[in-house]
Every structure is written in C-alpha cells, then in structure tokens.
N, C-alpha and C positions, 0 to 999 in steps of 0.2 A: 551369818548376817554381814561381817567386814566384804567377805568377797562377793557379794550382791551388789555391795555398793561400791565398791573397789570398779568391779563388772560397768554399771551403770554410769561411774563417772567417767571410766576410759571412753567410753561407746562414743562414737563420733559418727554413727550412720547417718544421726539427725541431723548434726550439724552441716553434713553435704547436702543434703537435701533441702536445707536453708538454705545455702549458699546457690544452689542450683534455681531453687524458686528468684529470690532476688535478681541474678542474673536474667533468668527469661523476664522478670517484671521491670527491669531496664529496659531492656530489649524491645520491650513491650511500647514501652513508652517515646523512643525513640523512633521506631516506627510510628504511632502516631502523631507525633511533632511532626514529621517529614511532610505523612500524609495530609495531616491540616494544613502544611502550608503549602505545599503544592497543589490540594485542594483547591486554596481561594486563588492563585495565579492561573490555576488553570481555566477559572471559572471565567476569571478578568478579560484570558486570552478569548473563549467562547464568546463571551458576549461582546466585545470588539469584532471581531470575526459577524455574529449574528449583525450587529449595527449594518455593516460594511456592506453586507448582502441586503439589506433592509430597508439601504436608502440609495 
C-alpha cells in the first residue's frame, strides 16, 4: 500500500499535461484578442473603403 502511493504521488504525467492544456488555453486566448481586434479595424478600414466607392 505505502509504494502505491509513494507510486501516485511521485507521478507527474498529469501535471505535464496540465501544464500543457494551460499553455494551448493562453494561446488560445491570445489569438483571439488579436483577432477581435483586428477584426473590428478591419471592418472600420471596409467600410471606409465601401463609403469611398459609394459616393
């Protein structure tokens, strides 16, 4: 029973794989900041663009 848990508390597989998930879910979110805000500048730049041809 001691080296079961001996076993289980050494184990660090999980913890990389925490560390891993976290990582991509930064990642994640940083790409979506960018793209929101390039999003709406881009949109800004279109429809200036659209005005320009339109009048």
């Amino acid at each position: 029973m001691k080296t079961l848990i001996k076993r289980f508390k050494d184990d660090e597989s999980g913890a990389t794989a925490i560390e891993y998930g976290l990582i991509a879910a930064l990642i994640a979110v940083a790409i979506i900041a960018a793209v929101k805000t390039l999003g709406g500048t881009l949109n800004d730049t279109f429809t200036e663009i659209d005005d320009e041809l339109n009048s």
